[in-house]
N, C-alpha and C positions, 0 to 999 in steps of 0.2 A: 504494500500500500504506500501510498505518497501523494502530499499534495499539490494541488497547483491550483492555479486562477482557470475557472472554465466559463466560456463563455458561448452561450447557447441562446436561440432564436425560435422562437414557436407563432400563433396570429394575434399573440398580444404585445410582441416584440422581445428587443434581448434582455439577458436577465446575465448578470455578470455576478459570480461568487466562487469563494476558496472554499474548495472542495475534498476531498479524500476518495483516492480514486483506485483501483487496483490496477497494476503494472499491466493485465493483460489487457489492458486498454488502450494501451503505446500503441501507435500508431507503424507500422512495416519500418524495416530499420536494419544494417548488420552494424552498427555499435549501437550499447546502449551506456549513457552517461549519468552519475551523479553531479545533480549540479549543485555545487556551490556556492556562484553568483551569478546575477543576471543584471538586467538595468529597466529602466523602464524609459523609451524612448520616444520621443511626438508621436511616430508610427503607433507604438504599444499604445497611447492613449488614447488616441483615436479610435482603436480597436476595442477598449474597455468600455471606451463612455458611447461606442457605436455612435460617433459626429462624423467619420470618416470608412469609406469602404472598404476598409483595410481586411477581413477578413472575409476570406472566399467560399469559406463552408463552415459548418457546423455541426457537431461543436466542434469549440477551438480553445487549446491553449495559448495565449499568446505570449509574445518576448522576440524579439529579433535576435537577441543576444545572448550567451549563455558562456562561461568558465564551467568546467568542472574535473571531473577524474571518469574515466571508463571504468566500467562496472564488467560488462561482456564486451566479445567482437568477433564477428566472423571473418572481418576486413586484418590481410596481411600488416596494413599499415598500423594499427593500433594493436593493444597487448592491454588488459586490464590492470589497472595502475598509473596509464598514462594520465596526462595530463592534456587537456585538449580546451580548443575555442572557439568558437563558430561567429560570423557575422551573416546574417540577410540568407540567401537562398531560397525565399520564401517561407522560413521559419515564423509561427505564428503567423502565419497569412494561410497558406494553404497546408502546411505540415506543424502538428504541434509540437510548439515553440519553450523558449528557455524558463518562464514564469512558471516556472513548475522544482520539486525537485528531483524530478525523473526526468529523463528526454531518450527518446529512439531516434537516430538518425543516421542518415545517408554519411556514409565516411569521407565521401567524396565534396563535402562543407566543411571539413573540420581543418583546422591545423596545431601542430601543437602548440603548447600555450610559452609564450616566449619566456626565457628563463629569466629573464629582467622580470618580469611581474611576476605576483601574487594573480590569483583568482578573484581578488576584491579590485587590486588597482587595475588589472586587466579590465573589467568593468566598469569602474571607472572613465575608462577610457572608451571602452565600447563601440559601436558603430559611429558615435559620433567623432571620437578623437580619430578614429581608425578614415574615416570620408574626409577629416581635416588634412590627415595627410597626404592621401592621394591628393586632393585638390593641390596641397604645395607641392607634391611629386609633378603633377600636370605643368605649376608654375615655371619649375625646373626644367622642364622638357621640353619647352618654349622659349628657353635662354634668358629667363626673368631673373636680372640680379638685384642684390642690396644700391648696389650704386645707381640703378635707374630710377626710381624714387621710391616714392610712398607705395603702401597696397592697402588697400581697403579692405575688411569684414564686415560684412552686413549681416542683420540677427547675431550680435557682438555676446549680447547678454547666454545666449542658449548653447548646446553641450558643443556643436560643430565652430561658430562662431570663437566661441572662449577655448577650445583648442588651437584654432586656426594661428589664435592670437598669440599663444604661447607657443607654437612650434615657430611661426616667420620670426618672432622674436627673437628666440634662441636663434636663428639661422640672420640673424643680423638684420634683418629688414625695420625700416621705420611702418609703423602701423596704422590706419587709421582706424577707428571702430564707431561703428552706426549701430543705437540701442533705438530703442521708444523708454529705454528705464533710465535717461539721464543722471540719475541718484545712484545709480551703480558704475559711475565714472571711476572712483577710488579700485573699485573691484578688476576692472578692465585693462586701467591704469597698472595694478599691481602684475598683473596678467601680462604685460610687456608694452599694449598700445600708446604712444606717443601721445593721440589726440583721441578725442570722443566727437563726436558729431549728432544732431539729431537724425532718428529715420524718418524724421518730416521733410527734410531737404531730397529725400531719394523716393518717398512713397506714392505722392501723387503725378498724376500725367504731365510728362515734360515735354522736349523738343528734342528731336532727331540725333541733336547732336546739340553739346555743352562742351563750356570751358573744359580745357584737358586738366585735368586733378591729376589721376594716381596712375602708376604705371603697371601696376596689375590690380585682381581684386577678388576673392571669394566671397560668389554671393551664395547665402543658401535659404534667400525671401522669393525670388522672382519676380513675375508680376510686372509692374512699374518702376519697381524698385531695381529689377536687373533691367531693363530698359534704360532705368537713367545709370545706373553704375555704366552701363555699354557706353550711352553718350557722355558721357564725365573720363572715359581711360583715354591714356595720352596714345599718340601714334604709334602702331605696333604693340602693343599693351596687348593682355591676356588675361580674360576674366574666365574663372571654373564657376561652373555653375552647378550646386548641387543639393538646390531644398527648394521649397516653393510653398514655403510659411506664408506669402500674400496671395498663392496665386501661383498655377499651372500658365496659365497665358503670359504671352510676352507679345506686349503692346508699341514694339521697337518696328524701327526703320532697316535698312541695310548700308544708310550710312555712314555707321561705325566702320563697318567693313571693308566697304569698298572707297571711303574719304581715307579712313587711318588708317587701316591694315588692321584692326582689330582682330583678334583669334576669340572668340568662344569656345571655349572648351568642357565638355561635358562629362558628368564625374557619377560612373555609377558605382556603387557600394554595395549593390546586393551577388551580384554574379560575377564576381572576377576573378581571374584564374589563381589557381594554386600559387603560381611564383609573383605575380603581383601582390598579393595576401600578407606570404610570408616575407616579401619586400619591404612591403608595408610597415607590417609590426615589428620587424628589424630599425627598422628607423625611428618608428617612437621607442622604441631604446633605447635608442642611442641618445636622443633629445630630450626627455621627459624626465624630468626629478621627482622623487616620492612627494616631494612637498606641492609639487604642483598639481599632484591627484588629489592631494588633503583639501587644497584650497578651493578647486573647483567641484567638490564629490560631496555628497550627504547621505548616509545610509541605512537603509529601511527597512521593515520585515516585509514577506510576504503578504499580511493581511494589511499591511499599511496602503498597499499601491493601486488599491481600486480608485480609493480618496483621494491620493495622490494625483492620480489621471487627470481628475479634473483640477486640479490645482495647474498641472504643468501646461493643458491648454486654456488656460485662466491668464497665463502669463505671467505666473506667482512661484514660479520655480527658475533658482539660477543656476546654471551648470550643471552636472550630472546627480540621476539619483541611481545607487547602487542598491540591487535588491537584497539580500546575505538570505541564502535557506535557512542559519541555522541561528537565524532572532526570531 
């Protein structure tokens, strides 16, 4: 037996509660994982408080994310005892997910869990710090240096944003950061950003093309707001784009592109290959201090994260919250 968050739909609508379930209820799998830690991510919350169509059947565990230890495996690559990670794949969307403390899963999502982290800080860091980095992997791979200027964060305050902020940091870059929580300047601030700005200067409908501000930029709002970061990047600039917290539509021209050499580059987190992955979380290794997981992380129980849900699409949640199985 073990529990987890279930979430289930009938004609009176979903009905979202921590349950106690028997194992023979795992869903097809050759590893099966104790998990440890999870997190609880925009995606997850959307899926809890059912505001967003995040889950494709039912029921459903959800969690994008999970740490833990292999319990079984019929896959060569794992051995019970390991220690293993999982980001996206479809986890909690269509195959249940890490908000549990059991998980059955396809081997072929996992990697092992980098020996720099714990299972707590690993979650911590999560899908969100884990898509922070690809997005500055992208920057990189587009020949974005410290010395070309500024790069901007938009959504500064939230888990992708406030990593973004502390990885370009470390890597020397001056920062800018765009919240709507202006009163979490000091937090941002401490996070590595140079300047704070409002998201009222980036949210509503602009013009085609703006003053050149910054020389790169990870947006992870969309909407309008990646519209005007496009028209606001200097010539040749490169904006990742990788969340769409205002908005799936992008209300932009093509004269960033074809005026300034503008690069869009597009930054997926759920399906990426094995050595992109373990690329990945080699790199927040190498860049991520214990103290910066402390500063950005707050830690919950299982039955905390229903409540929670609604707290983090409220807008009342900063930086990551990590789920712990065993509070």
């Amino acid at each position: 037996m073990f529990k987890a968050i279930l979430i289930d739909k009938n004609d009176d609508g979903q009905q979202v509660s921590v349950q106690t379930l028997d194992e023979s209820r795992l869903p097809d799998g050759d590893v099966t994982v104790r998990v440890d830690c999870s997190t609880l991510n925009y995606k997850d919350a959307l899926a809890i408080t059912g505001k967003g169509p995040v889950v494709r059947q039912f029921p459903m565990v959800p969690g994008i994310d999970l740490a833990g230890t292999v319990e079984s495996s019929t896959a060569e690559a794992y051995q019970p005892g390991d220690a293993v990670l999982l980001n996206g794949w479809g986890v909690g969307e269509k195959h249940w997910g890490g908000l549990a403390e059991k998980a059955r899963l396809d081997s072929r999502w996992l990697i092992p869990q980098p020996a720099a982290f714990t299972a707590r800080q690993a979650m911590a860091i999560g899908t969100a710090g884990y898509t922070a980095m690809l997005s500055v992997m992208a920057l990189e791979r587009q020949g974005v240096t410290p010395e070309q200027g500024e790069v901007l964060v938009t959504g500064a305050n939230g888990g992708v944003g406030s990593y973004a902020i502390a990885l370009l940091s470390r890597l020397g870059y001056r920062v800018v950061a765009s919240t709507g929580r202006l009163e979490e300047a000091d937090y941002l601030k401490g996070l590595g950003a140079q300047e704070v700005i409002d998201r009222a200067e980036l949210s509503e409908p602009g013009r085609p093309l703006a003053k050149e501000r910054w020389a790169a930029a990870i947006d992870s709002v969309g909407s309008h707001t990646l519209a005007n970061v496009l028209a606001g990047t200097r010539y040749g600039g490169t904006v990742a784009a990788c969340g769409l917290a205002q908005g799936m539509d992008l209300p932009s021209s093509v004269a960033p592109f074809i005026l300034r050499g503008v690069t869009l580059a597009g930054i997926d987190s759920v399906m990426r290959p094995y050595a992109d992955r373990v690329e990945a979380w080699r790199r927040l290794g190498e860049l991520l201090a214990p103290e910066q997981l402390d500063a950005i992380t707050r830690t919950i129980s299982l039955e905390e994260a229903i409540d929670t849900a609604g707290e983090l699409l409220a807008g009342r949640v900063r930086g990551r919250v990590v789920v712990d199985m065993a509070r």
